[in-house]
C-alpha positions in Angstrom: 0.0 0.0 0.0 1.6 3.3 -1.0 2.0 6.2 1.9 0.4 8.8 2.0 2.2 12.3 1.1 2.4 14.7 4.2 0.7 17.9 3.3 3.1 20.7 2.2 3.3 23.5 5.0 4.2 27.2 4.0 6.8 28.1 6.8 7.5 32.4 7.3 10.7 33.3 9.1 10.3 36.3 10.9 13.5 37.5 12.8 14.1 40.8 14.6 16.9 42.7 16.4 16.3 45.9 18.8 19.0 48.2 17.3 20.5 49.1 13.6 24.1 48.1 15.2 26.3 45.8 12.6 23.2 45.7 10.6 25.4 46.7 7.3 27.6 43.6 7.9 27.4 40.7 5.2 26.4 38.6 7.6 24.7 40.1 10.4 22.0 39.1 13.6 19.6 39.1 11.1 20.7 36.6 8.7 22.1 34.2 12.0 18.5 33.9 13.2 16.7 33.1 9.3 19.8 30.6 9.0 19.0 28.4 12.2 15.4 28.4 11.4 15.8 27.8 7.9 17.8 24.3 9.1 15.4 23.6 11.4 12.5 24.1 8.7 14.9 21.8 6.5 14.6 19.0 9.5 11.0 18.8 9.8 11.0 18.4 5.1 9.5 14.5 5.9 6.5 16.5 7.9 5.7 18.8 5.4 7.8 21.7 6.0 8.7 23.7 3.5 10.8 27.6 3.5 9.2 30.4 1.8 11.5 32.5 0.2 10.0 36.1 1.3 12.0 38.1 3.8 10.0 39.0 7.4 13.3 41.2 8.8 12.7 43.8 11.5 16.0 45.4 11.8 16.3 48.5 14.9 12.7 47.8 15.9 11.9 47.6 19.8 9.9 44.2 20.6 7.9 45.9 23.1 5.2 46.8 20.8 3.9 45.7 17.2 4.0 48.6 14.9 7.2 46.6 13.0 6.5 47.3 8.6 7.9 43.3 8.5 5.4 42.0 11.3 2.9 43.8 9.5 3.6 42.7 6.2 3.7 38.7 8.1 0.0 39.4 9.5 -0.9 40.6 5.8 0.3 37.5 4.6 -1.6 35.5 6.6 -5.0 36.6 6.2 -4.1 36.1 2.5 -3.9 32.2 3.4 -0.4 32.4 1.8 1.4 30.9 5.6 0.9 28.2 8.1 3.3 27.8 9.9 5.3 31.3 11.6 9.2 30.2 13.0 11.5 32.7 15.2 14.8 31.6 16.3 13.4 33.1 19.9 10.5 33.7 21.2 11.1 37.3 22.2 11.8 38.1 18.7 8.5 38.3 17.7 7.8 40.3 21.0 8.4 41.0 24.6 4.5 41.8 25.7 2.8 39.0 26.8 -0.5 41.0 26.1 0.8 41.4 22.8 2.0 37.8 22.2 -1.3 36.5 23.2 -3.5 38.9 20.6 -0.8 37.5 18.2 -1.6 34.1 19.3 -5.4 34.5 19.3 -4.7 35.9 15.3 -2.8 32.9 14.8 -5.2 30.6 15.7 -8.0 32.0 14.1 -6.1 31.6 11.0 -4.5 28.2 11.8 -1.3 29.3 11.5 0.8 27.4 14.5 4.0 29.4 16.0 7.5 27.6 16.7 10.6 28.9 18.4 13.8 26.8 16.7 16.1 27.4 20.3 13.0 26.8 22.8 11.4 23.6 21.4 8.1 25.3 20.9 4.7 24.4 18.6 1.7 26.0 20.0 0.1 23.1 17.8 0.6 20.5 21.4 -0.6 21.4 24.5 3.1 20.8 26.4 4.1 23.5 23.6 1.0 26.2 24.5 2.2 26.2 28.0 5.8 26.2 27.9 5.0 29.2 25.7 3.3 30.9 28.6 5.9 30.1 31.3 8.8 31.4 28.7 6.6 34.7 27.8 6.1 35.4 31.5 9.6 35.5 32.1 10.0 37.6 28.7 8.0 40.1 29.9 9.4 40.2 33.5 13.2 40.9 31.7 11.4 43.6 29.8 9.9 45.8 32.6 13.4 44.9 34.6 15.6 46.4 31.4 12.7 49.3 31.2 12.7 50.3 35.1 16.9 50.5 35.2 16.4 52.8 31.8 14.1 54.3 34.0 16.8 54.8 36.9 19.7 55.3 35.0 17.8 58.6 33.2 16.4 60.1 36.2 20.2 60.1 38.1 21.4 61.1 34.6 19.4 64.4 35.6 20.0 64.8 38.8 23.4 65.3 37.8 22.9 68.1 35.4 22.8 65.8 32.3 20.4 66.0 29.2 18.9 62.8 28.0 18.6 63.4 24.4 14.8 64.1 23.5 13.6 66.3 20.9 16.1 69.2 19.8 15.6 72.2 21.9 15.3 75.9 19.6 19.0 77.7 21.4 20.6 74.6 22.0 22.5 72.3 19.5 24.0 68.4 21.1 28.0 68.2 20.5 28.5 65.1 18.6 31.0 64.1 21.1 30.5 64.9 24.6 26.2 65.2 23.8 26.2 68.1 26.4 23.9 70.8 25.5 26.2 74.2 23.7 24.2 77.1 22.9 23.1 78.0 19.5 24.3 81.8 19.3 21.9 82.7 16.8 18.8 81.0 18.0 19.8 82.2 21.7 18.9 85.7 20.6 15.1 84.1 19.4 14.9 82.8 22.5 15.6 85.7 24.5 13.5 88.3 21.9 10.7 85.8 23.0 10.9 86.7 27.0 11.7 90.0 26.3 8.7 91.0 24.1 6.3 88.6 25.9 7.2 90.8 29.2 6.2 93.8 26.9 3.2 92.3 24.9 2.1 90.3 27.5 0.4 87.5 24.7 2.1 84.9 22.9 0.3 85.7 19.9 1.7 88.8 19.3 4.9 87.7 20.1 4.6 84.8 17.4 3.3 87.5 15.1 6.6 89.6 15.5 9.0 86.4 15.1 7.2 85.6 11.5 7.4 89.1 10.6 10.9 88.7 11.3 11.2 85.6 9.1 11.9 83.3 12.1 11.4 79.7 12.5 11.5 77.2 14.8 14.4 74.5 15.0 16.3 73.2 12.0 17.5 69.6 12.5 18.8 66.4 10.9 18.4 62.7 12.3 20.8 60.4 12.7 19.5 58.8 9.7 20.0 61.9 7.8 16.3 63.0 7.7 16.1 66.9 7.0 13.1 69.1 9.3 12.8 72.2 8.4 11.7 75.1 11.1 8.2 74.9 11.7 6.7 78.7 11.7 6.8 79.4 15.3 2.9 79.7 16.8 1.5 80.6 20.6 1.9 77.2 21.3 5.0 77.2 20.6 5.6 80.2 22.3 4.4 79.2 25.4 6.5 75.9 25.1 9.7 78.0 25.0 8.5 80.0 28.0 8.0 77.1 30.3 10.8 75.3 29.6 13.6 75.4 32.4 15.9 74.4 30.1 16.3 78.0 29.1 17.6 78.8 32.4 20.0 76.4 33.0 18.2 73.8 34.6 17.3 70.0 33.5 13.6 69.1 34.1 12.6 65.7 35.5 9.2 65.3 36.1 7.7 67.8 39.1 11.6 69.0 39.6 14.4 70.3 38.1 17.9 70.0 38.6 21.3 72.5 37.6 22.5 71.3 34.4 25.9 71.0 32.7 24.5 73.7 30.0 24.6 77.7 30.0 21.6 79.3 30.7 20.4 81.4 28.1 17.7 83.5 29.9 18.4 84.8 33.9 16.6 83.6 36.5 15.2 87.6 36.5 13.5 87.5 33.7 12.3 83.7 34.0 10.3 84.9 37.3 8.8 87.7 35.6 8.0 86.1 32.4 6.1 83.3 35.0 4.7 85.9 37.3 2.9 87.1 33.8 1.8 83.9 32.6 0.2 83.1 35.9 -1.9 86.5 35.9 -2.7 85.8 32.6 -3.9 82.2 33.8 -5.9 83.8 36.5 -7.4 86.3 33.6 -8.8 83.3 31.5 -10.0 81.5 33.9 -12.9 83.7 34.4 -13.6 83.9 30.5 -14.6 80.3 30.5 -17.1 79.2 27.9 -20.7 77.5 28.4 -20.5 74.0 29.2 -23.6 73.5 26.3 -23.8 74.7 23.2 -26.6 74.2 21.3 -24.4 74.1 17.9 -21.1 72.4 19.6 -19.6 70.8 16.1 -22.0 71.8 13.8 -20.9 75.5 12.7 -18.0 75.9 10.2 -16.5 78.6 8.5 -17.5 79.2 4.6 -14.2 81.2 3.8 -11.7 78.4 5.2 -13.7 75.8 6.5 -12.4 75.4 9.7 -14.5 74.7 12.5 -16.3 77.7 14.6 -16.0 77.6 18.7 -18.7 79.6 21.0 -16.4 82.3 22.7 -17.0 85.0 25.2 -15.6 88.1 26.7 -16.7 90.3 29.9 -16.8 93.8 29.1 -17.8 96.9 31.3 -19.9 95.9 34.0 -19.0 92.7 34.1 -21.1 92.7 30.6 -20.6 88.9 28.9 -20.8 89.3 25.1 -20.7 85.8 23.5 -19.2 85.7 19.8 -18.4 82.6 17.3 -15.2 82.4 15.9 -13.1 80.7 13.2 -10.3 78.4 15.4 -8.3 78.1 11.8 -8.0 81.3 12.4 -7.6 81.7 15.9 -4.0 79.6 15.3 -2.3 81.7 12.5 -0.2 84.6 13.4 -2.1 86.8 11.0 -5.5 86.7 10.3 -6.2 86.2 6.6 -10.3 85.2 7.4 -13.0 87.8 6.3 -15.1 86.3 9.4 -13.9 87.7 12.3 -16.1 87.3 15.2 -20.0 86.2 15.1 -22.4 87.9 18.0 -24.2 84.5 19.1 -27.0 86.3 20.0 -27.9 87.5 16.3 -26.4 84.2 15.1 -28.8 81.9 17.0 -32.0 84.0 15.8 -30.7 83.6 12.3 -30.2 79.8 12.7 -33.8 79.9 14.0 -35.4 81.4 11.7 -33.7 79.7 8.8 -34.9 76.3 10.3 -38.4 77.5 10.2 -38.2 78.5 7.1 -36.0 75.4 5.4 -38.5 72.5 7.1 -41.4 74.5 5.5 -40.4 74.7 1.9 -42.3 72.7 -0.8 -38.7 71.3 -1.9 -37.8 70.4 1.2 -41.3 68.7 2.6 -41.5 66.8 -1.0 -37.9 65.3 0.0 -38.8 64.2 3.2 -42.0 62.9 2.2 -40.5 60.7 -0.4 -38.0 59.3 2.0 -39.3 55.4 2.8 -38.0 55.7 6.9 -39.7 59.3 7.5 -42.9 58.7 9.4 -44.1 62.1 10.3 -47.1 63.4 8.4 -46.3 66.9 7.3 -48.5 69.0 8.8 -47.0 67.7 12.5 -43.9 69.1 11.0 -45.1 72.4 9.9 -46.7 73.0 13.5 -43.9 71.7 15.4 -41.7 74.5 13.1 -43.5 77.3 13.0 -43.3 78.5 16.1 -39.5 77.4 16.9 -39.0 80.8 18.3 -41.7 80.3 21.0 -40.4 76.8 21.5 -36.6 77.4 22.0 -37.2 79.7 24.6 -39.5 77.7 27.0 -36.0 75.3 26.5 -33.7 74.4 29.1 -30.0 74.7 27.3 -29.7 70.6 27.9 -33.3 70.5 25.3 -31.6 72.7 23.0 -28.7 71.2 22.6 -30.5 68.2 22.0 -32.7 69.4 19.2 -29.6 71.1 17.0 -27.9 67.9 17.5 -30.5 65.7 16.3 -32.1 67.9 13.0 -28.8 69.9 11.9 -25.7 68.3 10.4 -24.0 71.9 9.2 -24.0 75.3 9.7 -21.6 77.1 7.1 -21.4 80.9 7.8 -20.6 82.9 5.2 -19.9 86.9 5.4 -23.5 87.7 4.2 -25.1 84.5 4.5 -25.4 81.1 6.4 -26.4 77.4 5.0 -28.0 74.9 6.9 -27.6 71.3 5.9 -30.6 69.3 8.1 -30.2 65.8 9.7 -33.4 63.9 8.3 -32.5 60.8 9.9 -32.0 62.6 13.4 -35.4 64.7 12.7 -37.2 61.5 12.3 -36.0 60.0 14.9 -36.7 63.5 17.7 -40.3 63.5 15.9 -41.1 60.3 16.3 -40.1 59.8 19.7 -42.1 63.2 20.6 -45.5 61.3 18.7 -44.8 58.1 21.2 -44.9 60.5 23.8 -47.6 62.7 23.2 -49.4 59.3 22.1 -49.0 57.8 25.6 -49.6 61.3 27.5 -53.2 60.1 25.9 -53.9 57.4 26.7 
């Protein structure tokens, strides 16, 4: 009787290794890990096994998360039906997280693909192999928090001592290549310093930022170590207000709630630091009164029709404690200058427009035929016409929480133009707020 021929099983090697180190070598970790579990594929050939020729290398990628462009292209792979069977010379190659390994496991198995680590001796397709798995990522994941905690340790006594820690480049500061101590940048220094200076003047970082880009500056100009180019962003309030809070700037290294004396010059005095902070806390204090209404009736619904960026409910207090409440553009709100023909909105006159235009748009011929022909809209007509034409009546017997509820459920988009506004209505959501006002009114009668 002849034998029968073992199935053929599509084998993927997937290695990894943490950092770009030795990488360019001929023959490098990389290659080591595919050539061990290629030979141990070639061992199992009387089972089945057999080596796809595709490449699953993760070279200077951390195994302590899953955004890896190889592990993704292996996962791709697999719900194509092209693998069945996933080998790593180690188990901690394909990751450190046991709550990752075991969402990769569960993806496995609902694919049927079975895992297999060449050193450790494991199949997840036996039992014994499922939990030696377990015990062995248990003990991956314990070696992962220990290495994390003493990265941990090591930085935090790194600062105390007056060291930076790399991070983001800093706008006045430039890393020597050698020594990786901070050395001031002379020419951004002076940016640095015409930003406390004038914000102790203007008292707003806008203004400030809209003096630096009149000036032509930028932010930082940097290359990686991979070569990658970033140009100086413009600099914005934001940014502004970065730059004024960071110690850095005054010769300290911040670590959390503290700070410690660095190694680096200070660029800004401890003078000007304290009154630069003394404004920014008034300032603070000043805001904090000018808070806007928890509920807006139109939160998310009003956009700009020059720019199209969204429109925020604002507010000031004028004489006599006097609050005037305004929409404006926040597109425009972030640029130094403002290039938006729609400054600010009195809500007042804008929520008696919206009004009125809903009145009027529910009522139209066009509008009513629309709705009418729509198979899921079960509100006769005239309902809708008497529920609408008195809106004006109806919104102000409203607490703000019914309000909001009814602009949320019948509008989609307000666009506000300089001489106009559109109104785009949600018939699903208008359907839905009638209907449940008919089951209501139906069981008020009976």
């Amino acid at each position: 009787m002849k034998e029968n021929t073992p199935k053929t099983l599509r084998c993927a090697i997937y290695t990894r290794k943490s950092h770009e180190l030795d990488l360019e070598q001929d023959f490098n970790t990389l290659d080591a890990q595919r050539d061990a579990s290629e030979n141990y594929i070639a061992s199992q050939k009387a089972n089945g096994w057999f080596c796809m020729p595709e490449r699953y290398d993760d070279g200077g990628f951390s195994g302590g998360n899953l955004n890896r462009p190889a592990l993704q292209r292996l996962q791709d792979d697999i719900r194509a039906g092209r693998i069945d069977i996933v080998v790593v010379y180690k188990l901690d190659r394909l990751t450190r997280s046991l709550m990752d390994f075991s969402d990769l496991q569960e993806f496995f198995d609902s694919h049927g693909v079975s895992f297999v680590s060449v050193t450790q001796e494991i199949n997840t397709s036996t039992s014994a192999g499922r939990m030696m798995m377990n015990i062995l990522m248990t003990f991956a994941q314990y070696e992962r928090e220990v290495i994390a905690e003493r990265v941990r340790d090591k930085i935090a006594a790194a600062k105390k001592r007056g060291k930076h820690c790399g991070g983001y480049p800093v706008l006045g500061y430039d890393s020597d290549p050698v020594t990786k101590k901070l050395i001031v940048n002379p020419e951004e220094a002076e940016t640095v310093k015409f930003v406390f200076e004038r914000y102790l003047v203007l008292g707003s970082a806008k203004e400030v930022a809209r003096e630096l880009e009149a000036k032509g500056c930028r932010g930082k100009v940097w290359t990686t170590r991979k070569g990658v180019r970033h140009d100086g962003q413009k600099i914005n309030s934001q940014m502004i207000y970065r730059i004024l809070n960071n110690p850095l700037y005054i010769g300290r290294v911040p670590h959390r709630a503290t700070t410690y004396p660095g190694e680096h010059d200070a660029i800004i005095t401890q003078e000007t630091w304290d009154a630069v902070h003394t404004m920014l806390k008034s300032n603070l204090n000043h805001d904090s009164t000018r808070r806007t209404p928890k509920i807006n009736p139109f939160a998310g619904k009003v956009f700009c029709g020059s720019c199209g960026g969204a429109m925020t409910l604002s507010h000031t207090v004028k004489s006599k404690k006097r609050r005037y409440s305004y929409y404006i553009c926040l597109e425009d709100q972030k640029r130094n200058f403002s290039i938006c023909p729609i400054r600010r909105i009195p809500a007042e006159a804008f929520e008696k427009l919206v009004l009125s235009e809903i009145g009027t748009l529910f009522q139209t011929p066009t509008m009513l035929a629309e709705l009418m022909s729509r198979d899921d809209f079960q509100i006769p007509a005239g309902i809708l016409q008497e529920v609408l034409k008195n809106i004006h009546g109806v919104w102000e017997v409203m607490c703000p929480a019914e309000r909001c509820k009814l602009m949320q459920a019948i509008i989609s988009r307000i666009t506000v133009y300089e001489d106009r506004i559109t109104i785009e209505p949600n018939i699903e959501g208008l359907n839905t707020l009638l209907a449940e006002a008919g089951m209501e009114k139906e069981n008020e009668q009976n």
